[in-house]
N, C-alpha and C positions, 0 to 999 in steps of 0.2 A: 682561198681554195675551198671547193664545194667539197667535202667528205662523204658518201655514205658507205658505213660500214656494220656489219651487225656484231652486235656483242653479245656475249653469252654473260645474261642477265645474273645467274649465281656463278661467273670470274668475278665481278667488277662493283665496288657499291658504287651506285650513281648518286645516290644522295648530296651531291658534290655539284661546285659554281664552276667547273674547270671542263675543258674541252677532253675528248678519251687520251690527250696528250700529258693529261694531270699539270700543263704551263701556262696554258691559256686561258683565261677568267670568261665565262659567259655574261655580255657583261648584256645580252636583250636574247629574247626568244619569239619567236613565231610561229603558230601552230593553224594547219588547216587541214583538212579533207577532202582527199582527192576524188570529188566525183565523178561519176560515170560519164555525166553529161555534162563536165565543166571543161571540156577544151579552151575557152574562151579564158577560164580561169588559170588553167596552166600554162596559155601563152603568155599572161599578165604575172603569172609567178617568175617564170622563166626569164622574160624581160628584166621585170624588178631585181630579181637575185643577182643577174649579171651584172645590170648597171649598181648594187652595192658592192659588189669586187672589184669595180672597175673605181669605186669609192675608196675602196681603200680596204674594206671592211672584210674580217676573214671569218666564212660561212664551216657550221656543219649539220648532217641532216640527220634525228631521227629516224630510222624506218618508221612506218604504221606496225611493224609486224612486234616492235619494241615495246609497242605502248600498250598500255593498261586494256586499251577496249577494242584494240587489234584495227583501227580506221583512222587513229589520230597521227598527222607525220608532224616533228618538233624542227624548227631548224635554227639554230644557236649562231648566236654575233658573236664575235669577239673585236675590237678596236685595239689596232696596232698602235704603237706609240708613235708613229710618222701623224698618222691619220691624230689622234688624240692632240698631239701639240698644234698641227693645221690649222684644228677648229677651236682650240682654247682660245688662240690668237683671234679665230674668228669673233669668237663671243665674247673674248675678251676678259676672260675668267679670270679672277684674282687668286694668286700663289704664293707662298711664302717667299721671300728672300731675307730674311734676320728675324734672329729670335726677339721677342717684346723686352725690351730696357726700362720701359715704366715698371714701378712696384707697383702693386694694386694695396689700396688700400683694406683689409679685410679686418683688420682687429676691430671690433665693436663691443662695446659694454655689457659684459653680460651674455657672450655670445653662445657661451656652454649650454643656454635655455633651451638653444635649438637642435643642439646636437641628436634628440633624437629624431627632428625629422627631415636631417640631414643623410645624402646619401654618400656613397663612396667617391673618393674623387677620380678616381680611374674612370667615372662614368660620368660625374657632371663633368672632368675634362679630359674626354675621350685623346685630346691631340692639345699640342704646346701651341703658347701663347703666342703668336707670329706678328711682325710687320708683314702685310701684304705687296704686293703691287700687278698690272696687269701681264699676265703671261704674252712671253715675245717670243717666237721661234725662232727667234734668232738669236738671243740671249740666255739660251740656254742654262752655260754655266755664270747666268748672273743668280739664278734662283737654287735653291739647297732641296738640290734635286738627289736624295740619296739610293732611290730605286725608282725607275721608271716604270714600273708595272702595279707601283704601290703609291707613286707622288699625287695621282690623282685619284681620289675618296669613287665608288662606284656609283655614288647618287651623280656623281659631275660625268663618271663614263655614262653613265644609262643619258642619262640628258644629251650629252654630245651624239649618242648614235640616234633618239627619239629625233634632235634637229636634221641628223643625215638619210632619216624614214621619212620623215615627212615634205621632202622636198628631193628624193627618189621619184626619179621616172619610170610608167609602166607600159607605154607603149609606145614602142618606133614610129608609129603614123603621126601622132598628135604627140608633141613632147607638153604641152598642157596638160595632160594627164599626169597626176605625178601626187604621192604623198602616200602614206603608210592608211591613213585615216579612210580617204576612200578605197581602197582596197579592204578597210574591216566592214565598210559601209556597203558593199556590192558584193561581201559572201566569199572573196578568191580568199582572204584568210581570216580566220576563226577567232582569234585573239593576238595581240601584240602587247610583252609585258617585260621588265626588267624582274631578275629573281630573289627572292629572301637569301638572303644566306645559310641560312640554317633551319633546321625544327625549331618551332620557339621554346618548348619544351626541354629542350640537351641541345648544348654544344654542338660544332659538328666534328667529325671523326677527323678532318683535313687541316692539319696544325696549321693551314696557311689561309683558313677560314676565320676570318675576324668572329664570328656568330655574334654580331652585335643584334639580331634577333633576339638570340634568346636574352642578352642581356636586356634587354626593352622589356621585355615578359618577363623577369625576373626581377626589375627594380621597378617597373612603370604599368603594365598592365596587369598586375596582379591586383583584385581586388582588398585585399589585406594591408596593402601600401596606401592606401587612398589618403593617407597623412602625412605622406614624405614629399619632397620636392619634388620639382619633374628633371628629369633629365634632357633638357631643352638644346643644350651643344650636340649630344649623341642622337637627340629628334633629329636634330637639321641636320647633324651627318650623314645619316641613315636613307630621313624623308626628304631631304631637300628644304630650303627656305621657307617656302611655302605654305607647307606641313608646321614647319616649326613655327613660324608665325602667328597660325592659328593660335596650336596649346599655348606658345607663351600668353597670347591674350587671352586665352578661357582660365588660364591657372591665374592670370591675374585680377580678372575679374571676378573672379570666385573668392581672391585674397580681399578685396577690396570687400566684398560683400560683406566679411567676416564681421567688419564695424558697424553695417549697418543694418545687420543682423542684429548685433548685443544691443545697440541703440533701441531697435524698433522692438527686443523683447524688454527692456527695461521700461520700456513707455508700455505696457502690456502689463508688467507684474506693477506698475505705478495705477492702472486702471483698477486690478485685483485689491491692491492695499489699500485705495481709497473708496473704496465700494462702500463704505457707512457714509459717505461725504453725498452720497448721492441723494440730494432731498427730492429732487421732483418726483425719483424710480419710486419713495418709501411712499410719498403721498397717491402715485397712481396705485398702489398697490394697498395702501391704507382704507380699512371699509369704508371709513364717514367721509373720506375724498372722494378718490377713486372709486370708491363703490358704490357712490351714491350719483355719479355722470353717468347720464345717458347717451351716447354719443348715437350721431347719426347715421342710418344704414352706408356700408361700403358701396353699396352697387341698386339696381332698383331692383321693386317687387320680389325678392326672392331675398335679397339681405333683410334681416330683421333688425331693430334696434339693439346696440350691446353696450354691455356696461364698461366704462374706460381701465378697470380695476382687471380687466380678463390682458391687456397688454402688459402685467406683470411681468413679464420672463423676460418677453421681447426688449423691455425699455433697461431691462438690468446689464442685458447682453449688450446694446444698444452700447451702454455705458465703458465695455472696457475698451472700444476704439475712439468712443467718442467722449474723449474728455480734453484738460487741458494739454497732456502733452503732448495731441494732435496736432497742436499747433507746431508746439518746439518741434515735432519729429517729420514734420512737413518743412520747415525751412531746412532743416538737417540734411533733409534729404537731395533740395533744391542745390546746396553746398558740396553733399558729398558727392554727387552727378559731376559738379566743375572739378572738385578734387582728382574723380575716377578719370577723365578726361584727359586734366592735365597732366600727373602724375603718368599715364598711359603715352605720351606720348616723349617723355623723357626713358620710359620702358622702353620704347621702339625704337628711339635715339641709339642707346646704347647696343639694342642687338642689330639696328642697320651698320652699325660701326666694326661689332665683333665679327659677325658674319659678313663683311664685304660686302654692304650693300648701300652704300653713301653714295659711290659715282657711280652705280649699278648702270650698262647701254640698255636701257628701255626700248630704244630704236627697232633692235633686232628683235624683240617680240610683239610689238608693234607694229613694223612692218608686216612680219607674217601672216601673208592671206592666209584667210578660212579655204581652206579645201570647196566647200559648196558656196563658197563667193565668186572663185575660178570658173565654178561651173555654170554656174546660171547667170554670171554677167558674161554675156556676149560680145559687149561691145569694149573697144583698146583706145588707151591715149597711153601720148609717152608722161612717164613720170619723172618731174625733174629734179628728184635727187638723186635716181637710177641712173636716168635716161636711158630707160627700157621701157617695152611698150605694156602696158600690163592693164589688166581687165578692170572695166567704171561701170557702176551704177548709174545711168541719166537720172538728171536731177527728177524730172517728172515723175519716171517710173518710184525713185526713194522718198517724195512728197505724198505720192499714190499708196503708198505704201504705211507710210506714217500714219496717213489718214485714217485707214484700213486698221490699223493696228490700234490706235488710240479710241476709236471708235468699240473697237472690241472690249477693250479694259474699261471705256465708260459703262458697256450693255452689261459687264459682270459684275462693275460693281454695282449697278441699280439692280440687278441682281440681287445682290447681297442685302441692298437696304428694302427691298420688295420682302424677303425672307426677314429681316426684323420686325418689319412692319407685321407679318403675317404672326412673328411671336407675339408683338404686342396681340394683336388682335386678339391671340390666344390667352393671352392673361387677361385680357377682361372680359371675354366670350365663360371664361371656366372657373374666374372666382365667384362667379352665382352660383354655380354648380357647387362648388366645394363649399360654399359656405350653407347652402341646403341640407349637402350629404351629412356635413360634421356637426349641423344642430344638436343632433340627438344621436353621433357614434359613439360608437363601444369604446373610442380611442380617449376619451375626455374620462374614461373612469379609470384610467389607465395611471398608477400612483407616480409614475419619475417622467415619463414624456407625454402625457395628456395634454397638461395644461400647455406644450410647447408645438404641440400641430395641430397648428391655426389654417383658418381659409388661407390668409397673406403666404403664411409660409411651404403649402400644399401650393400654391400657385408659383410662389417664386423657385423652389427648388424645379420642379417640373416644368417650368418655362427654359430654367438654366439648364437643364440635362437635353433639352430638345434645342434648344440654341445651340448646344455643343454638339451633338451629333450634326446638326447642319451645317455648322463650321466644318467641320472634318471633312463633309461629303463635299462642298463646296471648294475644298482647301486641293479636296485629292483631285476635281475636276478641272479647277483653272491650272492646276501646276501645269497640267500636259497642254489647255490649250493656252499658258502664255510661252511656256516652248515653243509650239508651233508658230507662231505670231512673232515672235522675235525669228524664228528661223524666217518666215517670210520676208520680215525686214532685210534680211542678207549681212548683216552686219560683217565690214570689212575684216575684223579681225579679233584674234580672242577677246580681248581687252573690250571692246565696244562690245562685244557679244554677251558680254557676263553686266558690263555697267548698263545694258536696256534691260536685260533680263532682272538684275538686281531692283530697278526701279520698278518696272511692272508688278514683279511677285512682292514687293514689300507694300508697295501702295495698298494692292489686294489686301493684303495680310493684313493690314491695318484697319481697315474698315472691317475686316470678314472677324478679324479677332474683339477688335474693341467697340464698336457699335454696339452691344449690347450692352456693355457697361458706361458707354457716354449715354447709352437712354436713361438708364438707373441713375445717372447721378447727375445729370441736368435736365430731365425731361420728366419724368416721372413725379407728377406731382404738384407741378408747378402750373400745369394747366387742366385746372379741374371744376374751378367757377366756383360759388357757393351752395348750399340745398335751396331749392327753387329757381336757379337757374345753373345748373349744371352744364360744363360743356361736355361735347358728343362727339366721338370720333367715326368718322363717316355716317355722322345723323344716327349710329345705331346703339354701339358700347360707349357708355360712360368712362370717360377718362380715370387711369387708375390715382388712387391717393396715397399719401404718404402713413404709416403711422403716425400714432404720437409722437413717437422717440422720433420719427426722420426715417430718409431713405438709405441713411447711412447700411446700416445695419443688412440692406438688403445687396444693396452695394458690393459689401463683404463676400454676402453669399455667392454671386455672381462672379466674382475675381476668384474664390476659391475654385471654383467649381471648372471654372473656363481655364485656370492657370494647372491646378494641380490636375487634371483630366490630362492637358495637352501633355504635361511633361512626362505622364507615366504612358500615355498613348507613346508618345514620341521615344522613351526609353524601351519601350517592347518592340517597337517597328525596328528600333537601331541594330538592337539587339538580336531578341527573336528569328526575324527572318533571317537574316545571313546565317546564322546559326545553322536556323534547319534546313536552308538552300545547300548549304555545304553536306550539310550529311547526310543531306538526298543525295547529291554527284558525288561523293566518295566513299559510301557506302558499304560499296565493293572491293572497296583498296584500302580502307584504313586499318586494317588490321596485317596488310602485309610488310615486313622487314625492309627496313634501308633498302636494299641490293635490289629489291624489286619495286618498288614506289619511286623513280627518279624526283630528283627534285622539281625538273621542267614541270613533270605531270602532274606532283604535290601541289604546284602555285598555280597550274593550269585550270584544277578542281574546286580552286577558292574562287572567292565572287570578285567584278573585276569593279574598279572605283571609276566611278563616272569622272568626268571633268567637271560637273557639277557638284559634285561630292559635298568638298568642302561649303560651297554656296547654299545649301540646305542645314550644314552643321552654324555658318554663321545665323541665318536666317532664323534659326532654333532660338540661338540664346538672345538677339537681336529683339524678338517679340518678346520674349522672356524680360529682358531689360524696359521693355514699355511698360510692362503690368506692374516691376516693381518701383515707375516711377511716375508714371501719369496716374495712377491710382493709390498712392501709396498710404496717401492720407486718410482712408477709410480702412487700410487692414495694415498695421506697423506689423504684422508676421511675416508678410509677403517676401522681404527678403533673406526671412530664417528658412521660407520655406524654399526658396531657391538658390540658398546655400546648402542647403542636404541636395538638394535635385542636382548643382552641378558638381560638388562632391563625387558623386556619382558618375556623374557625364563625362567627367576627366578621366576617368577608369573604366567607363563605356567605349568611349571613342578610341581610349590608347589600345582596348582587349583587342575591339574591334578593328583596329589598322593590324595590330599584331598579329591576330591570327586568323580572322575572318575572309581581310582580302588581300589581294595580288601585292606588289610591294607597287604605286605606284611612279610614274616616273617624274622625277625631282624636277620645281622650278625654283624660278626665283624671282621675290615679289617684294617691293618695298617696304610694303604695310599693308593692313589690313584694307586697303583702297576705299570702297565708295560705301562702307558699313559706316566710317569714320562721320562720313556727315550726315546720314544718317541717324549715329549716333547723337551728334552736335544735336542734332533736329527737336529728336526726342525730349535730349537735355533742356533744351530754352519752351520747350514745347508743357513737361513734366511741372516746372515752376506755375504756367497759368491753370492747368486744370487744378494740381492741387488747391491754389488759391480760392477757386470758382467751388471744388468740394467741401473746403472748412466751408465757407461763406452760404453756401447756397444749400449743399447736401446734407452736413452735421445741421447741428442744432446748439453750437457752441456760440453764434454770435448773441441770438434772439435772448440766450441765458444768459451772456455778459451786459446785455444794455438791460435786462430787469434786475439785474444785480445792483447795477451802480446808476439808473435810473426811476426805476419803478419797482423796487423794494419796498414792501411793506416795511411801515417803523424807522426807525431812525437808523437801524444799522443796518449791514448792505449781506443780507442773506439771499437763499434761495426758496424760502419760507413761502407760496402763495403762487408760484412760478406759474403752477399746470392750470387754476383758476383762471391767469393772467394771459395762458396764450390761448386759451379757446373762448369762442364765442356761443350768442344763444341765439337760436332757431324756434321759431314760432312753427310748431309741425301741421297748423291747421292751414299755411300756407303751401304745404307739401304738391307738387301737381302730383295729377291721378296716376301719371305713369311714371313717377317716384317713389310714392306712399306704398311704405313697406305692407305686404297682406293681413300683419297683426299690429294691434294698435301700440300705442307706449305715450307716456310721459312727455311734454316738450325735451328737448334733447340739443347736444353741443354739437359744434362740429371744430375742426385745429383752423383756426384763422384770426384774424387782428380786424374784427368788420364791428360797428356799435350793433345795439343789442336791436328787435324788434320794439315798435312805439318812439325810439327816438327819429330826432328828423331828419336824420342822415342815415336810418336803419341800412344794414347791411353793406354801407359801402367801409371802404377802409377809414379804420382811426390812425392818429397823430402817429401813434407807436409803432404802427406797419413802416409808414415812410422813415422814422426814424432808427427801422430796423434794415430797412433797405439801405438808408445811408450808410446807417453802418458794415451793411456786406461790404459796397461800392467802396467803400474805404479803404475797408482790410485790403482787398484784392489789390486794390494801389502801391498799399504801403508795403505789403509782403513783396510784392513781386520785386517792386523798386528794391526795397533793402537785398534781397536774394540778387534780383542782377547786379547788381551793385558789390555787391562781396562776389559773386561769379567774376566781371570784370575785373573787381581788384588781384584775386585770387587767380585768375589765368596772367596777367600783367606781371605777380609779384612771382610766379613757376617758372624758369628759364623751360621751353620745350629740349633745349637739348642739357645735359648735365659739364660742368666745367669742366672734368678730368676726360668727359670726353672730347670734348673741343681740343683739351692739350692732346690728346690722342692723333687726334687726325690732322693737327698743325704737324705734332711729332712725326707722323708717318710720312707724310707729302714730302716732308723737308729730307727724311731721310732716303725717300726716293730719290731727289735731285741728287743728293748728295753722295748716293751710291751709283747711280747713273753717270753722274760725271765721272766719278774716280775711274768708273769700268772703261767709261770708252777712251779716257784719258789712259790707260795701262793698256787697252787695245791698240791704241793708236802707237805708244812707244814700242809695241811691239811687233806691229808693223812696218815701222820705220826701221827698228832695227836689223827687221829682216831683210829691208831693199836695202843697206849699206851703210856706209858711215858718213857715204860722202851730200848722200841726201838729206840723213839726218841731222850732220850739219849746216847743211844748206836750209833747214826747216827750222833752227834755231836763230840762224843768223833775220 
C-alpha cells in the first residue's frame, strides 16, 4: 500500500530502518525529483510503483516537503514474508534447518600468541554454526524458522527486492521496458539503494536494530585495529558474499605477504652485513684501480671521458640487491607464488562451504540480461531453455563488433609502447645534457649527496617520474574508453560484462604499468655496439648503456618509483575524494540531530558504489601482485613495501565501505572469478622474467664464472674481477661524431671483446660465450627446478581441505536424511487424516 503522510520532523526520530509503523523493515529505497517538465517520468514512476504492489512489495513515500533540501521525494520497500519466501524459493537461497554437529577443530599450539589479535566472538560469529539446505515454500516448518521478520539477514531481503527492481515493468505499451537500472539511467529516479542500519559511529536508538554498522567501524574500519583480524562472517552478513570474498582474499594476501616480506628483508640486511665481501665495489672505488680506468664517454660529443672510480656509490648500492641471495630469494619467491595460490584456494573452499556457496544456481544470474542488451538488440529468437522469445545479437553485427573493439585495445596499447619509446628517446636525448650541466655543478661539492647525482641517475629518476605521470594520464583515459568499447560489444549479461571488461583493462594495465621496467631490465643495455661502431636508435641517440654495476640497480629505481607512486596515488583517490564529495553534499545537514537527518537522506548523501567498484579495488592489488613478482629479483623490499601498503588498504577499503558510501546491494559470487587466472598467469609468468633478470640484468652470473673460472691464482676469489670484465679501446679510432670535444688517455669500455692489435680486435672472446652459456643455463635450470616444485607443490595441496569434504558429505546426507523423515511424517499424517480404512489399505 502506497502511504504518503507528513510527519512532524521533532514528534518522530527518523534515524530508523522501520516504516512510520515502527514494524516494517525498509528493507530498499528510491529517491527522485519531481520535475516540472518530467510527465514522461511520472507516468513511468507511476507504472513501475503499481506494478511492485502488484509484486507483492509494500510501498511508502517521503514527501519532498520532508526532506533536507525541500525537492527530494524518498519512497521505502518493504518485502512481506509471502513475497520473501516466493523468491528465496526462486533463487534458491540456502537456510538453516539443524544446528552443525561437527566440532571444529580450534585448539592449536600455542594459540594464546594470537589472542591479541583476536577479536570478539560475537563478531567473528555474528550467528550459529548451521547445516543448510535450499529454501522450499512449501516446507516451511522443515527449516528453524523462529521469526519470520528476522529468518532472513537484510543483505538477502535487499538482494531479493534488487532481483524484483530489476525485472519491474515500466510501461503498459512495451512490457520490454522493464528494470530498476534503466529508470536510474534515463533520470525518472535519482538513486536506488538498500540502507545501513545504523550511524557507524553509535548504536542505533531502535533496540530492534542489529547496528551491525557500527560494529564493522568499531572492530574493522577503525584505523587503530589495522592488527586484528577481519570480521569476514559479519562482512558477508552485512555486504553480501561478494563483498566478503574480496576482503577475505586481500586479508589473505597480505597474510601471505608477511613471509615474504621477512624473507625479502633478511636477503637485504644479508646484502648490509656482507658489504666487506664486496671486492669488485672496494677495487672500483680503490685510487690505483678504479682510479686509474678511464672509461669511455656515455653518450657522443658532449660526454667527456670519466674515471670508473666516480661509480663508487652506485656499485655499493648496486650491491645490496644484487648479490647471492638474489638468487635464493628469486626461487623463494617463484615457490611462495604456488604456495599463495594453492593455499588460497583451500581459503576459498572452506568460505564457498561456510557461506553456501558449493551448489550456488549460477544460472539465475547468468541468465539475467543486461538492461542495454534488451535495448539495443532488436532482434528475437526463442530460447530453449525458456522457451520464450527473447532479444539476440546477429552473429555479424557481434563479430563487427569484436573487431571494432579489439582494434581499439590494439591502437592503445601501441599507444602506450609509442609513449615509452618517446621516454626512451628522452633518456638519451638528456643524458648529454645532464651530463654537461653536472661537469662543473655546485651539486658535486655537495659533502653526503654529491658524489650520488650522477648524469645516469638525473636521467633515470626523471625519465621514471615522467613515465609515471604518463601512466596515470593514460590509465585515467583508457579506463573510460574501454567502458565504452565493452558497452558497444553489448555483452549479454553481467558476468560476460565484467569478464571483457576484466580482460581489456588488465591487458592495458600491463603494458601501460610494466613496459617500462621490461625495457630497464632486458633492453637497456644489451644493444649498444662497441666505441667505434656504436648502435643508433633511429639513426640519431645512441643507445643507452649499462653501468658498471649493471642495470640492476636502475631497475630498482624504476619499480620503486612506478610501485610506491601508484599505491599512494591510489590510496588518496580511494580515500580523499569520497571523503570530500560527501562533505560537499552534507554539508548542510551534518551537524543536524537524529530527528531531522532521516536515515534514507543520511545514505542518500553518501557516494553511491558503482558495480565496478570492487573490479578497480581487484585490479589495484592484481598490478600490485605483478611488481612484487615479475620484478622481485632486482628489489627483495618490494613485498615489505606492499605489506605496509595493504596494511593499510584493508582499513582504507573497510573505513571507506563503512562510511563513505551507500550500503551496496548484496551478491553472491563463487570466487574471486577471472583475477584467479590471471593470477595463475602472472605466477608462471613471474618465474621466467625473474630468471631472464638474475641472468641478463644482475651482474651475478659474469662474477660466478670468474670465480670459479677465471680467477687469478689458484684460489677462486674475486680479486681482478673489474680488470677482467672491461675491455680496451684504441680512442684514435674514435669517429668524428663520437670523439668526446676534450681529449683523454686510451680508455675502457664494460664488455668481453680482445683488446686493439690482436687479430680478432674487438670482436667477442672465449669468456663472453662462456658467459652467455652460462646465463642460458641458469634460466633452464631455475625455472625447471621452480616449475617442478610448483607442480609438485600444487599436486601435494588438496585444493579443498578434508574436514571440509566431511562437511559437505555430512550436510547432503543429512539433507536426504531429514527430507525423508519429513515427508515420511507428512505423509502418516495425511493418511491419518483420510481414515483408518485407507491407512490400512496403504500398509497392506
Amino acid at each position: 500500500m502506497l502511504v504518503c503522510v507528513q510527519v512532524d520532523k521533532q514528534q518522530q526520530s527518523k534515524d530508523s530502518v522501520y516504516f512510520r509503523d515502527g514494524m516494517r523493515r525498509i528493507d530498499f529505497v528510491l529517491s527522485y525529483i519531481d520535475d516540472k517538465d518530467g510527465e514522461k517520468k511520472q507516468d513511468r514512476r507511476k507504472e513501475f510503483e503499481a506494478n511492485l504492489k502488484k509484486a507483492g512489495l509494500e510501498l511508502e513515500t517521503e514527501d519532498k516537503s520532508e526532506s533536507e533540501d525541500g525537492r527530494t521525494y524518498f519512497l521505502k520497500i518493504h518485502v512481506p514474508w509471502e513475497v520473501l519466501a516466493t523468491y528465496a524459493d526462486v533463487l534458491k537461497i540456502k537456510v538453516p534447518f539443524k544446528t552443525n554437529d561437527i566440532t571444529d577443530k580450534k585448539d592449536m599450539p600455542m594459540s594464546w600468541l594470537c589472542t591479541p589479535y583476536r577479536l570478539p566472538e560475537h563478531v567473528m560469529q555474528p550467528e550459529p554454526d548451521y547445516f543448510t539446505a535450499t529454501f522450499d515454500k512449501s516446507k516451511t516448518d522443515f527449516f528453524l524458522i523462529e521469526d519470520k521478520e528476522t529468518f532472513f539477514p537484510p543483505s538477502t531481503r535487499n538482494r531479493i527486492v534488487y532481483y524484483i527492481l530489476s525485472r519491474c515493468p515500466y510501461s503498459k505499451e512495451d512490457k520490454d521496458k522493464k528494470g530498476i537500472k534503466r529508470l536510474l539511467n534515463n533520470g525518472t529516479y535519482a538513486a536506488a539503494f538498500p540502507l545501513h542500519d545504523s550511524r557507524y559511529w553509535t548504536r542505533s536508538r531502535d533496540a530492534k536494530c542489529e547496528s551491525e554498522r557500527y560494529a564493522l567501524y568499531k572492530y574493522w574500519a577503525r584505523f587503530s585495529r589495522f592488527y586484528k583480524e577481519q570480521p569476514l562472517n559479519l562482512i558477508r552478513k552485512y555486504y553480501g558474499e561478494k563483498i566478503g570474498i574480496y576482503f577475505a582474499w586481500l586479508g589473505f594476501y597480505t597474510e601471505m605477504l608477511t613471509y615474504a616480506a621477512v624473507v625479502g628483508l633478511l636477503c637485504f640486511i644479508y646484502g648490509v652485513a656482507s658489504f666487506d665481501e664486496n671486492v669488485w665495489s672496494k677495487e672500483i672505488c680503490n685510487k690505483t684501480i678504479g682510479g686509474q680506468i678511464v672509461m669511455c664517454p656515455l653518450c657522443d660529443k658532449k660526454c667527456g671521458y670519466w674515471m670508473l672510480s666516480t661509480t663508487c656509490s652506485s656499485s655499493w648500492q648496486s650491491y645490496l640487491f644484487d648479490n647471492t641471495a638474489t638468487v635464493f630469494f628469486a626461487i623463494f619467491m617463484g615457490i611462495w607464488v604456488t604456495l599463495f595460490l594453492e593455499f588460497w584456494k583451500r581459503r576459498q573452499a572452506r568460505l564457498e562451504y561456510e557461506w553456501d556457496l558449493v551448489d550456488m544456481e549460477e544460472e539465475q544470474q547468468q541468465l539475467q540480461l543486461r538492461p542495454e542488451y534488451e535495448t539495443k538488440c532488436t532482434h528475437r529468437r526463442l530460447n530453449r531453455v525458456t522457451q520464450e522469445m527473447e532479444p539476440y545479437l546477429p552473429l555479424t553485427s557481434k563479430c563487427a563488433r569484436s573487431v571494432l573493439s579489439g582494434a581499439t585495445v590494439l591502437f592503445w596499447i601501441s599507444l602506450i609502447i609509442a609513449s615509452i619509446i618517446g621516454v626512451i628517446a628522452y633518456r638519451l636525448a638528456v643524458f648529454a645534457a645532464f651530463a654537461s650541466i653536472m661537469k662543473d655543478s655546485p651539486t658535486n661539492k655537495l659533502d653526503v649527496v654529491g658524489s650520488l647525482i650522477t648524469p645516469q641517475l638525473a636521467t633515470s629518476v626523471t625519465a621514471s617520474c615522467i613515465n609515471f605521470v604518463i601512466i596515470m594520464i593514460l590509465n585515467f583515459l583508457y579506463e573510460r574508453v574501454a567502458i565504452k568499447i565493452t558497452d558497444m560489444e553489448v555483452p549479454k549479461t553481467h558476468v560476460e560484462y565484467e569478464n571483457k571488461l576484466t580482460v581489456k583493462m588488465f591487458l592495458f594495465q600491463f603494458v601501460n604499468y610494466y613496459s617500462s621496467c621490461f625495457y630497464v631490465a632486458f633492453f637497456k643495455g644489451k644493444f649498444v655496439g662497441y666505441p667505434g661502431d656504436y648502435a643508433y636508435m633511429f639513426g640519431k641517440w645512441r643507445n643507452e648503456e649499462c653501468e658498471p654495476g649493471g642495470c640492476l640497480i636502475e631497475l630498482t629505481t624504476q619499480l620503486v618509483i612506478v610501485m610506491v607512486g601508484k599505491q599512494v596515488w591510489g590510496n588518496i583517490q580511494e580515500a580523499l575524494v569520497p571523503w570530500l564529495c560527501n562533505w560537499w553534499v552534507s554539508r548542510s545537514a551534518r551537524n543536524h540531530p537524529e530527528s531531522l537527518y532521516s536515515r534514507w537522506e543520511q545514505d542518500h548523501d553518501l557516494q553511491s558504489f558503482s558495480q565496478l567498484g570492487l573490479f578497480y579495488e581487484y585490479l589495484e592489488m592484481v598490478i600490485q601482485f605483478g611488481f612484487i613478482t615479475l620484478f622481485v629479483a632486482s628489489f627483495p623490499l618490494a613485498p615489505l613495501l606492499a605489506l605496509m601498503n595493504n596494511i593499510l588498504e584493508v582499513r582504507v577499503d573497510a573505513w571507506k565501505f563503512t562510511t563513505q558510501f551507500r550500503r551496496p546491494v548484496a551478491a553472491k559470487v563463487h570466487n574471486i572469478g577471472a583475477w584467479n587466472e590471471i593470477l595463475n598467469m602472472i605466477a608462471v609468468f613471474s618465474v621466467v622474467t625473474n630468471a631472464f633478470i638474475v641472468s641478463f640484468t644482475s651482474d651475478m652470473i659474469p662474477r660466478l664464472v670468474y670465480k670459479y673460472a677465471y680467477h687469478q691464482g689458484n684460489e677462486s676469489t674475486m680479486e681482478g674481477y673489474i680488470n677482467n670484465s672491461l675491455s680496451v679501446f684504441n680512442i684514435s679510432k674514435f669517429q668524428p661524431e663520437n670523439r668526446p670535444d676534450d681529449g683523454e688517455n686510451p680508455d675502457w669500455y664494460r664488455d668481453y671483446r680482445y683488446p686493439p692489435g690482436h687479430e680478432k680486435q674487438y670482436t667477442h672472446t672465449m669468456q663472453f660465450w662462456h658467459i652467455l652459456a652460462a646465463k642460458l643455463a641458469f634460466i633452464i635450470i631455475m625455472e625447471h627446478v621452480v616449475f617442478v616444485v610448483k607442480f609438485f607443490v600444487a599436486w601435494l595441496i588438496p585444493d579443498v581441505p578434508s574436514d571440509v569434504k566431511a562437511r559437505i558429505k555430512r550436510e547432503r546426507y543429512l539433507i536426504q536424511e531429514y527430507l525423508h523423515n519429513y515427508e515420511l511424517e507428512k505423509l502418516k499424517i495425511q493418511l491419518s487424516q483420510n481414515g483408518p480404512n485407507i491407512e490400512q489399505l496403504c500398509q497392506t
